[in-house]
C-alpha positions in Angstrom: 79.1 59.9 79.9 78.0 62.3 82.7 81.1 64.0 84.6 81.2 63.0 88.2 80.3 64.6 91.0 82.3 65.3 94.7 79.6 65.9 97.2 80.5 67.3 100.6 77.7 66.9 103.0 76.8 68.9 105.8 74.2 66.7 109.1 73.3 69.4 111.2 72.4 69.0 114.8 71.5 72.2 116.9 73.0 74.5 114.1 76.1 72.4 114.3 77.8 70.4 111.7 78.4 66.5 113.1 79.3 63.3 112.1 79.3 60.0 113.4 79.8 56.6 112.8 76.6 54.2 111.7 74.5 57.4 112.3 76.0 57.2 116.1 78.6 58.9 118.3 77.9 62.2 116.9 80.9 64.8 116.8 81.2 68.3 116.2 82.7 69.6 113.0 82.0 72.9 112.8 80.1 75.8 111.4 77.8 75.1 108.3 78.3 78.6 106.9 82.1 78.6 106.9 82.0 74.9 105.6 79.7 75.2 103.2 82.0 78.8 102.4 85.1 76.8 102.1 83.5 74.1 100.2 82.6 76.0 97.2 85.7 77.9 97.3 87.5 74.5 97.3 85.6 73.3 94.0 83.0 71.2 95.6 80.3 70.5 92.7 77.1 70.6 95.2 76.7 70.7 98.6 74.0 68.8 100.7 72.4 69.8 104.2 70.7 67.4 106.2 69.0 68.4 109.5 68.9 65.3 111.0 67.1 65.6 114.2 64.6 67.6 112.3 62.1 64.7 112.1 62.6 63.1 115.1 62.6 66.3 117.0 59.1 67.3 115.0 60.3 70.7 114.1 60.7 72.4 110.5 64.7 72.1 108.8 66.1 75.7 110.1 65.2 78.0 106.7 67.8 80.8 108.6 70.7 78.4 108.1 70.3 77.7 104.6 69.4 81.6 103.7 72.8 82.0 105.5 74.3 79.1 103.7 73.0 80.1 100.6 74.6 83.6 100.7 77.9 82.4 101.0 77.9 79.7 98.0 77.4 80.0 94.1 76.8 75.9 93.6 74.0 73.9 93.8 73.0 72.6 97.1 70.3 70.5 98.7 68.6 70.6 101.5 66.5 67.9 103.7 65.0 67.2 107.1 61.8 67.6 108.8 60.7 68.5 105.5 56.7 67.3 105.2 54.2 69.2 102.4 55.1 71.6 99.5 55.0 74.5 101.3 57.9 73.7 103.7 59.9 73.0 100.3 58.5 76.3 99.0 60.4 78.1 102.2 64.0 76.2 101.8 63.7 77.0 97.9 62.9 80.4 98.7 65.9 80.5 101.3 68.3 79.8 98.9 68.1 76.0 98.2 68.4 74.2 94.9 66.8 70.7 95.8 65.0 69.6 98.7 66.1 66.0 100.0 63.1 63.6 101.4 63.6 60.9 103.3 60.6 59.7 106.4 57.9 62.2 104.9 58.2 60.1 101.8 57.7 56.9 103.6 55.3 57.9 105.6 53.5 59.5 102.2 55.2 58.7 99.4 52.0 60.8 97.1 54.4 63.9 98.8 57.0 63.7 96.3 54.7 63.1 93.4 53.2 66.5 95.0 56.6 68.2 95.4 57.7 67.1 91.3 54.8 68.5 90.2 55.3 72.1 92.2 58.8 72.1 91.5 59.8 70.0 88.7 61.5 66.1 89.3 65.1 67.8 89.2 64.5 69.5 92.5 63.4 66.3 94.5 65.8 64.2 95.5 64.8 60.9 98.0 66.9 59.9 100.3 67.0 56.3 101.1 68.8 55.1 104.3 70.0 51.2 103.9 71.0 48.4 105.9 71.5 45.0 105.9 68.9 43.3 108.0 67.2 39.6 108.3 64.8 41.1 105.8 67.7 41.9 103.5 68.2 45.1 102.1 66.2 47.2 104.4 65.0 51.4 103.9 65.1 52.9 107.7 63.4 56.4 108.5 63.6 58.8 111.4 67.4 59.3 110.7 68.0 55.6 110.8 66.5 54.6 114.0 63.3 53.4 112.4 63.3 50.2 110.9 60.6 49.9 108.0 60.4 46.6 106.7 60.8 48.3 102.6 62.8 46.8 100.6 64.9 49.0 99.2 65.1 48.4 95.3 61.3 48.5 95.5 61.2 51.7 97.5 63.6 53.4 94.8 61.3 52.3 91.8 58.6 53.4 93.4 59.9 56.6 94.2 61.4 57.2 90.8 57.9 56.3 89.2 56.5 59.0 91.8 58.7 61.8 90.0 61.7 61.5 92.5 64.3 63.0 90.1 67.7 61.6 91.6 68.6 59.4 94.6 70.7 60.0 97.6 71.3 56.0 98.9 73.5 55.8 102.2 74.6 52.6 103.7 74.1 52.7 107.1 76.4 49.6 107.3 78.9 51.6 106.0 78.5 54.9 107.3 81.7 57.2 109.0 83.8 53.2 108.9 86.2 54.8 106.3 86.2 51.3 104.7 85.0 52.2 101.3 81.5 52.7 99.6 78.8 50.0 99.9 79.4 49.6 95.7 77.8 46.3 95.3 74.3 47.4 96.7 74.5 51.3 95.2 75.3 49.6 91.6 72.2 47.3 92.1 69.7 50.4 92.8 71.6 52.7 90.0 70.7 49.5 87.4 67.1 49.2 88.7 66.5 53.2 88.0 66.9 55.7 85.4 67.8 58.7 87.6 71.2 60.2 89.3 72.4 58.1 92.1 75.1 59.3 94.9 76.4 56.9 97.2 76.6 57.7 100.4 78.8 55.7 103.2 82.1 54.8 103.5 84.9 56.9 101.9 87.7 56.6 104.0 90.6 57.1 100.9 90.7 59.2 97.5 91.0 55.3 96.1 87.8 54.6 97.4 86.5 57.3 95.1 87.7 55.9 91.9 86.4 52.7 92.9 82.8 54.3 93.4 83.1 56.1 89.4 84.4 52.5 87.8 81.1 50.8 88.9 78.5 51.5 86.0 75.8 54.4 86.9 76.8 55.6 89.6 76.8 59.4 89.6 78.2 61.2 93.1 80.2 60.2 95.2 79.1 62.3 99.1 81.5 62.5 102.5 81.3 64.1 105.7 84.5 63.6 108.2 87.1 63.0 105.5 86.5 66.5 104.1 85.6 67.8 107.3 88.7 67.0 109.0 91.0 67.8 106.4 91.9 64.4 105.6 91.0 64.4 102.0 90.9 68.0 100.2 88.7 68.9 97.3 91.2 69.5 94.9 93.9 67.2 95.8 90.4 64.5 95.3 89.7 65.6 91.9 93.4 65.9 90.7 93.8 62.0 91.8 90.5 61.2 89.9 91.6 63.1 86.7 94.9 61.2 86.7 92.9 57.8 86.8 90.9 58.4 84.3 87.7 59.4 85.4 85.6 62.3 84.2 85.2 64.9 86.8 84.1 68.4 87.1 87.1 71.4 87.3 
């Protein structure tokens, strides 16, 4: 069985790390480059940047940032936002990124990450799906989640897995900055309809909530914002807990 993964992610917003709560009521939390610094010193196992007003703003994801990001870190790390054709992936890769996270430019042409897997290879893409629970049911949203889409989203992440996406970044949007716990239920559901990584995104409020998230079959990665952030959970303290419950992390 696959070690788990800890996942510290980094929303940027003007060159700022924030967080909010159901993608709202953003907050500052500091400077990327000395996260993403402390991060990796702490024993994070990859780091993932999201420029989240990059689509919405129609602008490129900033490739400064992530060169200076980059410098500062010796684990993997993923980058995503605003991110449109292979040669705006070829510019964050060449920056210093590992992966490249897609999210709207996928909805919006989903032949772009057949195109990227191809140029790069399936274990560079990873497709971000935003999720929430709507009349429709289990709805994908775009644009940062402020665009509904009527997808549904276990058909979206088939589809995208058959398109050469390589591992899946699923955030509840239900669930997002509450503190309440993963959205389990629905990330085990898309982890059993694909043969690819999944990290669940949403929700972690406690360590607890952590070893809940690694009990449920097939679900890889476990990613947080605020708790790690703010100091309320630290990296090692996290993976010492784990350990002592069983699970099968990486030291």
């Amino acid at each position: 069985m696959p070690t788990k993964r800890i996942i510290p992610c980094l929303d940027i917003k003007d060159g700022r790390t924030v967080k909010g709560v159901n993608f709202v009521s953003l907050r500052d939390a500091g400077d990327p480059v000395e996260l993403a610094a402390a991060y990796a010193y702490k024993g994070a196992d990859e780091l993932v940047f999201l420029d989240i007003t990059a689509t919405v703003e129609g602008r490129k994801t900033f490739s400064k940032l992530v060169e200076d990001i980059a410098r500062k870190i010796d684990i993997p790390f993923a980058v995503g936002g605003g991110i449109s054709s292979v040669e705006d992936a070829e510019i964050l890769l060449r920056a210093g990124a590992d992966k490249i996270a897609v999210n709207s430019a996928a909805i919006r042409n989903p032949d772009l990450v057949k195109e990227l897997a191809h140029a790069f290879g399936s274990q560079c893409v990873v497709c971000a799906i935003d999720v929430k629970q709507t009349e429709l049911g289990l709805e994908v949203f775009s644009h940062g989640g402020r665009k509904a889409t009527g997808i549904n989203a276990e058909a979206w992440a088939k589809r995208l897995v058959d398109l050469g996406c390589g591992e899946i970044l699923l955030t509840s949007m239900d669930h997002d900055g509450t503190k309440n716990g993963f959205a389990i239920d629905i990330t085990r559901k898309i982890a059993q309809s694909v043969e690819v990584p999944i990290i669940a995104s949403g929700g972690a409020g406690e360590m607890k909530h952590f070893s809940e998230l690694f009990k449920a079959e097939g679900i890889d990665a476990g990613l947080a914002a605020s708790i790690f952030h703010f100091g309320e959970i630290e990296i090692p303290q996290l993976k010492a807990y784990l350990a002592d419950q069983g699970i099968e992390i990486r030291q």
